[in-house]
N, C-alpha and C positions, 0 to 999 in steps of 0.2 A: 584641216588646219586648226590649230588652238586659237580659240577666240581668245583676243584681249582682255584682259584685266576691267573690269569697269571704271575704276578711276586708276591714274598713274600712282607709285608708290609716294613719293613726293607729297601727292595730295592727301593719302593716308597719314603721311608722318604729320604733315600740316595741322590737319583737322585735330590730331592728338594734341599735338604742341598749343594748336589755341583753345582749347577746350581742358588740358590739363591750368594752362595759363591763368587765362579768364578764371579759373576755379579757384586755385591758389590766391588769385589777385584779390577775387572777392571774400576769402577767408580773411584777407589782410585790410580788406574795407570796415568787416562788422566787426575788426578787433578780435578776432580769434588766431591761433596756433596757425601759422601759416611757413614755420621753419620744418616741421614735422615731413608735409610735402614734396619740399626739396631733397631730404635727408631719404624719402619713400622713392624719389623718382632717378636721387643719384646713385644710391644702393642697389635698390631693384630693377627699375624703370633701366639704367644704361649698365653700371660695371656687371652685376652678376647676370643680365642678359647678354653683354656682350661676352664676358666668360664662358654663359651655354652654350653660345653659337660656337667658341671657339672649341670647346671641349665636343661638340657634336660632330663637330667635321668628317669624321669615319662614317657617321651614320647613313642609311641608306634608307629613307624612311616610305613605305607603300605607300603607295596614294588607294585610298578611300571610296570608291565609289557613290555616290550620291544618285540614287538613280532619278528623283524628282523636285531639283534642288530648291526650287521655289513654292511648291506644294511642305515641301517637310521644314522650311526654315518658317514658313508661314504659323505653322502650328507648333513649332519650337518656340516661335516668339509670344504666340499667342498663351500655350501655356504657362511663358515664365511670367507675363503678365499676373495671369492668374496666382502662381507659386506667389511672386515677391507683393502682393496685398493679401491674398488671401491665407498663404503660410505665414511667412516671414512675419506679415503685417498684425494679423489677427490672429491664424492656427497655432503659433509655438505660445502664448498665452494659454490658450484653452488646454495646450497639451503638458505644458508646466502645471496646469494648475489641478490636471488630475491626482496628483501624489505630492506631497510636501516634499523640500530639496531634500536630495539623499538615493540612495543606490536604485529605487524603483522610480523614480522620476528617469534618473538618468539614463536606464534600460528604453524604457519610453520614450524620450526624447529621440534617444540612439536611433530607435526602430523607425520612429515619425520621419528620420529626414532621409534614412535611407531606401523607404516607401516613396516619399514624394522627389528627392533626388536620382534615385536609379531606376526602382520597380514601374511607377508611372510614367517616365517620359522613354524607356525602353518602351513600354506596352506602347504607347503612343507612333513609337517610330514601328514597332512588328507591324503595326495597325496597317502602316502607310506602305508595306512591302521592302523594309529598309533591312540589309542586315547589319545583325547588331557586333557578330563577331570577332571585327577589324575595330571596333569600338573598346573592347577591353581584351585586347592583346596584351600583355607583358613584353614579351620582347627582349627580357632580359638576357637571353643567347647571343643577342645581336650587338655589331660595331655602335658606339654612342651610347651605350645605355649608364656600364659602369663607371666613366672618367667624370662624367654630369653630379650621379648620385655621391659616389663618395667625396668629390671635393666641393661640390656646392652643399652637402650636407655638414661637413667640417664645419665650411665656412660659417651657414648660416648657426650650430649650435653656439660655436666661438662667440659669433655677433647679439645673439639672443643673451646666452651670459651676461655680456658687458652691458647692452645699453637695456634689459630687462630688470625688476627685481627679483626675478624667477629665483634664482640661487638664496636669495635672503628669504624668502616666505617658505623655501622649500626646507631651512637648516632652522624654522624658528616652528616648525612641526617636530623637529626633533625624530624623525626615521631611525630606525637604527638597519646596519648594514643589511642584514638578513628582509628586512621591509624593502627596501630601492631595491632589493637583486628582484623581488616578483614583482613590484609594484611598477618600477619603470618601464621593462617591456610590454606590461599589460599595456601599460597610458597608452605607449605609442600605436601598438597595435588597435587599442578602441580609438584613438585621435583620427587614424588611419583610414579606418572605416565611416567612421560619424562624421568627420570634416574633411580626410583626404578624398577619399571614395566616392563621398556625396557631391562634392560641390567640384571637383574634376570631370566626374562623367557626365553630370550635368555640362557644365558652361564651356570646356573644351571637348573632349570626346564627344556629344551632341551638336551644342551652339557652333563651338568656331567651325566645326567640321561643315557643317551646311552653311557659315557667312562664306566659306573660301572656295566653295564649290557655286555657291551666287555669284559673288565677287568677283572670282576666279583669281583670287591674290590672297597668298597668304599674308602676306604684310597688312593689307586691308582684315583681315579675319582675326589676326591678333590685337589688331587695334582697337576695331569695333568690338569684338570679343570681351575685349577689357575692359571699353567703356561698362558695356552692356552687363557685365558681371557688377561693379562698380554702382551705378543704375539698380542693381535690384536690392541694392541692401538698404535702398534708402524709407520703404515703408518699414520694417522690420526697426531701425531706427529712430523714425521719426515717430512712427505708434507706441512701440513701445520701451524709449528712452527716456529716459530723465537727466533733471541737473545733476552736473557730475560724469555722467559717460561720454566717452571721448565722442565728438559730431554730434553731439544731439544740440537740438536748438530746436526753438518754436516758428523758428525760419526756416520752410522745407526748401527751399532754392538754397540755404547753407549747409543743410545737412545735405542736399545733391552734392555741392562745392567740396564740401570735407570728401564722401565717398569715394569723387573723379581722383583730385588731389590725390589722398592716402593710400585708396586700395588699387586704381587700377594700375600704378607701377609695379604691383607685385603680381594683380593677373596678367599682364606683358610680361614676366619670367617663365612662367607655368604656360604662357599659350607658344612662346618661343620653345622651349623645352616639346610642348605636345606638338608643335609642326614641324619638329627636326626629327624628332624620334616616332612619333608616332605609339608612344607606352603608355598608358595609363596607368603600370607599374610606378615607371619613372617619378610623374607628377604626381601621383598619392604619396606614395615614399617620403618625398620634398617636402609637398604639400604639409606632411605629419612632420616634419621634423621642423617646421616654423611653428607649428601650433604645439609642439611637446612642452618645453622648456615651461612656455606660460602657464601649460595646462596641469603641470605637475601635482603641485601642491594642490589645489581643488580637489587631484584623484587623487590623490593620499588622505585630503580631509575626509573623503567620503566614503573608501572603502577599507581603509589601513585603520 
């Protein structure tokens, strides 16, 4: 028989609901941006998660094996400890500060995260007898993959447009046509890799996969997933941030707040999307088409 869930779903949605709350609330105590949040958690957090779900419906997504759920989540979480103080917190410093900004920094950077986002915590699960294969499937043959990507991709370019300045810093470089026909699918495909690739196989195809195989709830595994994604950006912020960037503060319980608040509505899209479909295709894809738009102009500065 299938063991139960460890907590009911309820208690998952709970836990989220007061801990996104409590977060927001306390962004609105110390007089910070606390409208950002709502707009993060009614965007991402419900319409465009309740859209995945709806658009996934065909899918048929494999279950995962886990074969030592509490052994591998153990050392999943112990790693990302180490990643989110010692990378996020300390290493992207030392690795920025090899080459002055510009195309060999950026090369570097690129490689740095997808060493410690893919190469390391793969090595870590082969370690543990885990396989990795079901881990970066595509999938893209299968019911649920295409109805996801093309109209949550729509959507999200649509929305980056309007509430971004992406389109104005991108037309105040002055591109000429011939520059955006090579220059924009490079971005997305390097976005793809450096931010989609990285931080998907890590916190979903890794993480949430062994919290749902603990838990035995997917709803529990997106949730905690999100926290826990949310949760590791916070030394990478608070080390090294300054005045002026969005969440920083000298208060690390605000910049935890900001983190919950802002980012985990969007990892609840991306771990809904990865426990329907089961793609890593899917969620990189996505994944790069939230971070293209902003990242445009930076990769025109740098390499155009």
């Amino acid at each position: 028989m299938t063991r139960p869930p460890v907590l009911p779903p309820l208690a998952f949605a709970g836990l989220y609901v007061a801990l996104w709350g409590g977060s927001t609330a306390y962004l609105a105590f110390k007089g910070a941006d606390w409208t950002f949040p709502l707009i993060s958690l009614g965007i991402f957090g419900l319409a465009l998660s309740g859209l995945a779900w709806v658009l996934t419906r065909a899918a048929r997504p494999p279950a995962i094996l886990v074969q030592r759920p509490t052994v591998e989540l153990a050392a999943v979480l112990a790693f990302l400890a180490i990643y989110a103080v010692g990378f996020l917190g300390y290493g992207m410093t030392f690795v920025k500060g090899v080459f002055p900004p510009g195309p060999q920094q950026e090369v570097l950077v690129a490689g740095a995260k997808l060493l410690v986002h893919v190469a390391l915590p793969a090595l870590l699960l082969a370690a543990l007898g885990a396989r990795l294969a079901p881990l970066f499937a595509a999938r893209a043959n299968k019911l649920g993959f295409w109805p996801p990507l093309l109209v949550l991709a729509a959507i999200l370019t649509a929305l980056l447009a309007v509430v971004t300045p992406s389109l104005q810093q991108i037309s105040g470089l002055h591109p000429s046509v011939l520059t955006l026909a090579w220059a924009a699918p490079i971005s997305f495909i390097w976005i793809a890799l450096e931010a989609g690739l990285a931080e998907e196989f890590l916190f979903r195809a890794v993480l949430q996969t062994r919290l749902a195989a603990v838990l035995r709830s997917e709803l529990g595994a997106v949730v905690l997933g999100a926290l826990i994604f949310a949760l590791a950006h916070v030394p990478g912020l608070y080390l090294r941030g300054a005045p002026g960037v969005d969440g920083y503060s000298t208060d690390p319980l605000q910049v935890a707040a900001f983190t919950i608040a802002t980012l985990s509505p969007i990892a609840i899209l991306f771990g809904v999307l990865w426990t329907r479909t089961r793609s890593l295709l899917l969620v990189v894809l996505l994944h790069a088409t939230v971070d293209f738009l902003p990242n445009l102009a930076e990769f025109l500065h740098t390499w155009a």
